[in-house]
C-alpha positions, 0 to 999 in steps of 0.5 A, a space after each residue: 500500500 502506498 503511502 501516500 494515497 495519490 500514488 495509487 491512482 498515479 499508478 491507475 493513470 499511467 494503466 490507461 492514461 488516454 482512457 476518458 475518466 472524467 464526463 461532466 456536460 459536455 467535457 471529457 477528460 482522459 487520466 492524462 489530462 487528468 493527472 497533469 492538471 492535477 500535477 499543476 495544482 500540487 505545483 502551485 500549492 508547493 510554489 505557495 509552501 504547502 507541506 506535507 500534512 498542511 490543512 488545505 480547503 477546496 470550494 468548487 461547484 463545478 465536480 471537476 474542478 473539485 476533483 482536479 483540485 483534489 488530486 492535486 492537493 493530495 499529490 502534494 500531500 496535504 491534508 485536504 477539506 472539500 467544503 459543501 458549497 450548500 453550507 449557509 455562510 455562518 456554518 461555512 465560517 465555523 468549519 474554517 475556523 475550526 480547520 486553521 487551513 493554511 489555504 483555501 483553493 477557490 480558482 484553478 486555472 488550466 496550467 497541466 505539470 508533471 508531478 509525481 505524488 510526494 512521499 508522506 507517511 500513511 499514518 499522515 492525514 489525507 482528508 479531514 471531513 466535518 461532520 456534526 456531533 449530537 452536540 451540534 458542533 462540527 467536528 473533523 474527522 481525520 482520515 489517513 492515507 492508509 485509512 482512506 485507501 482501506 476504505 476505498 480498497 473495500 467499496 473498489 473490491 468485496 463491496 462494488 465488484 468495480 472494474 475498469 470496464 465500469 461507468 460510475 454516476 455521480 449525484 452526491 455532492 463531493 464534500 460527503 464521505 459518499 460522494 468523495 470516496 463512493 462515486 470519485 476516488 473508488 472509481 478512480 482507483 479501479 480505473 472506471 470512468 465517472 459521469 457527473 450531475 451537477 444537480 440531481 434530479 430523476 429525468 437526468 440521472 435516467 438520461 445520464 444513465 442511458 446515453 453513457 451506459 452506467 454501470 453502477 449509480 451509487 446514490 441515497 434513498 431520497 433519489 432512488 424513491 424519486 427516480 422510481 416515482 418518475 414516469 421517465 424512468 418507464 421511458 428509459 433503457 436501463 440494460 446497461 446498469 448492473 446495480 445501484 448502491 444506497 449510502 448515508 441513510 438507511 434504505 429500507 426493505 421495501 424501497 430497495 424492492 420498489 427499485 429491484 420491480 421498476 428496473 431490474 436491479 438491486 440496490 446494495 445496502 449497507 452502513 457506514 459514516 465519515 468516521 469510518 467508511 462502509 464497514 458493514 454492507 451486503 456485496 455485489 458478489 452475494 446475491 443474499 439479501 435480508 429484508 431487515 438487515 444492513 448487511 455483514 461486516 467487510 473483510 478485516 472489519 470486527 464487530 461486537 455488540 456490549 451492554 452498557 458497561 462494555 461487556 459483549 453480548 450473546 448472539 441476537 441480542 441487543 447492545 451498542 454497536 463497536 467496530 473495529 475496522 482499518 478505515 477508521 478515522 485517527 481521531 477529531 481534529 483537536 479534540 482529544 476529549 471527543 475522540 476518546 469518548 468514541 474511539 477506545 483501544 481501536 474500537 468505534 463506538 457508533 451509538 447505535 443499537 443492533 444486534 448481530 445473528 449466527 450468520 453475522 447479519 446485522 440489524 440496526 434497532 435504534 440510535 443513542 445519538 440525538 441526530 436526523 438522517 434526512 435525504 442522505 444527511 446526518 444532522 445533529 439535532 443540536 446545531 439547529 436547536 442552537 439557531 433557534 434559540 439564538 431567535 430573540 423570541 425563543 425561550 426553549 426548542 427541541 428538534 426531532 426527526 420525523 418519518 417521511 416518505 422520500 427523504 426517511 425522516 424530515 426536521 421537526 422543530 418545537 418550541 416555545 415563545 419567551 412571554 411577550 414574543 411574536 412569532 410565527 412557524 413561518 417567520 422562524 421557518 424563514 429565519 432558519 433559512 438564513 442560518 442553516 443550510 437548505 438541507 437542515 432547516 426545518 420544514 415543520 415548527 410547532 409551537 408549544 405553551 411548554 415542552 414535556 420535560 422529566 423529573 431533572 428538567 430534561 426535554 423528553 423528546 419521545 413524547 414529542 413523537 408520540 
């Protein structure tokens, strides 16, 4: 295994270097136009004193860009930050602060150099990807190369089956653990050619589908209802398409077999996040599915299941999940005390309730953690309840996702008015917006005279679903 990430798909170029990897539009870019304009930016980022493990964010729009940009920063080897251009200004500002990044990347020019990937350490860190905590705030999770590559040798291999002969859709946007390591890098790695949207929506994922032959369309349950839902998809030929892989949120039993009647396919399901990429997932080379299970552990991935005190269960029953997995994160960014509340001894502490049976098939019962798996995101309930209560006529809030038909659970807010307030759902909806990115404000407000609360004065957020 290289150490530093960027050799290997150095490597992929120079297997194929005229073989067209990159479609976006009407552009198309071959590993060698490829693999020089990312040379060029590692150049540039060398001219400007970028070293080894030195934090760098990328914000593009455009995917190709983002991915030249990219492979140049890990080329050069530093540690790298794709930011969500979805990000509100606010939410943008606090991850940049958090970061400290001695560069943010915002232009690329259309300059190519021959660069070969700097040798760094595989314990260095390769990504460094925020997400939030149940507390609301986000946290950087650092990935090393050896990590990352791990991760990527899984999706590539046991997981998707990919080959060079593979064409990969890509709808997610690349500042998620999904996007980045699902539908580019694995892609890359195995030498599959990539087709970009920049925008989803069902007509052009079908029309992407068909006119350049995809083979696998990883993507969320949001998009897979939606496509399913859309008249174009019985005016579509799907024939080249040999699976769709679902990520980031859960995937449920009947969508999965909505999918498999409209098109033929299956859609592998599996479970993961950013701090440790996909270490349970059923395989494209295994036919078996489980209607209530999320999947088996990936090779080199152990599992267990403990009580509350750390102590393992018996087969079938119910307890925290722990993975130790070779693609797990190094730790948080900074935050000693955090990363060692979740990671102990090699062991990932999810905070999610499962169970695993006699074939090793894992099924998902709960979640400990306070936090809303909305259209492929996970949201802490606690970074919206902040806003809230920063509206000058909120006194209390309580956040809660609720069951919804496409996106699995939409963003639920409670809340009560200090006396005297005036405010509407609608006027706290609007300033949400202006705070929030688009895909973690609220789409439902209530307001409460009070918020059921526990003998300790703690919110009871159960009640509110009831």
């Amino acid at each position: 295994m290289p150490g530093n990430l960027a050799a290997a798909l150095e490597a992929t170029a120079k297997r194929a270097p005229d073989k067209a990897v990159l479609i976006h539009g009407d552009g198309v870019l071959c590993w060698r136009e490829l693999d020089a304009r990312a040379g060029a930016v590692a150049t540039d980022l060398a001219r400007r004193g970028i070293e080894a493990g030195d934090r760098v964010a990328l914000e593009f729009e455009d995917p190709v860009r983002l991915t030249i940009a990219l492979l140049g920063a890990l080329k050069a080897g530093a540690a790298v930050t794709p930011l969500n251009p979805r990000l509100a200004e606010d939410e943008k500002s606090t991850i940049l602060a958090a970061l400290d990044a001695k560069l943010v990347l915002r232009q690329l020019g259309s300059e190519e150099a021959a660069f070969e990937a700097r040798p760094v350490d595989d314990t260095n860190p390769a990504f460094i990807l925020f997400t939030s905590g149940s507390t609301g705030v986000p946290k950087g999770v650092v990935l090393s190369h050896r990590a990352s590559h791990t991760a990527l040798e899984h999706w590539r291999g046991p997981i998707l089956d990919l080959s060079s002969a593979d064409v990969v859709l890509s709808t997610l946007p690349p500042a998620h653990s999904l996007g980045i390591f699902g539908t580019i890098l694995a892609p890359l790695l195995a030498g599959a050619t990539v087709v970009f949207l920049s925008r989803f929506s069902p007509e052009d994922a079908l029309a992407a589908i068909e006119e350049h032959g995809v083979t696998v369309y990883p993507g969320v349950a949001t998009m897979f209802q939606l496509i399913v839902d859309s008249p174009a998809l019985r005016k579509t030929g799907l024939s080249s398409l040999r699976f769709a892989a679902s990520g980031a949120a859960p995937c449920s039993w009947e969508l999965a077999e909505q999918w498999r009647r409209a098109t033929g396919t299956r859609i592998i399901r599996g479970y993961g996040m950013t701090e440790l990429f996909r270490p349970i997932s059923y395989s494209a080379l295994d036919e078996r599915d489980m209607p209530d299970a999320i999947g088996r552990a990936v090779a080199d991935v152990r599992l267990r299941i403990v009580d509350g005190e750390g102590n393992d269960l018996a087969s079938g029953e119910v307890g925290e999940l722990w993975i130790n997995s070779p693609a797990h994160m190094t730790g948080y960014l900074d935050e000693a005390e955090q990363t060692e509340a979740v990671l102990a001894a090699e062991w990932f502490k999810t905070g999610d309730l499962a169970s695993i049976d006699g074939e090793g098939f894992v099924r998902i019962e709960g979640r400990l953690k306070d936090i809303i798996l909305r259209g492929g995101y996970t949201i802490a309930a606690g970074s919206i309840e902040q806003v809230l209560l920063s509206h000058h006529g909120i006194a209390e809030a309580a956040v809660i996702g609720v069951p919804h038909r496409e996106l699995g659970e939409e963003i639920a807010a409670y809340v009560v008015l200090r006396p005297g307030a005036e405010a509407t759902a609608e006027t706290i909806v609007d300033y949400c917006k202006q705070h929030l990115a688009n895909f973690k404000y609220p789409r439902q407000v209530h307001l409460l005279d009070e918020l059921p609360k526990g003998p300790t004065g703690k919110i009871l957020k159960v009640k509110l679903q009831s």
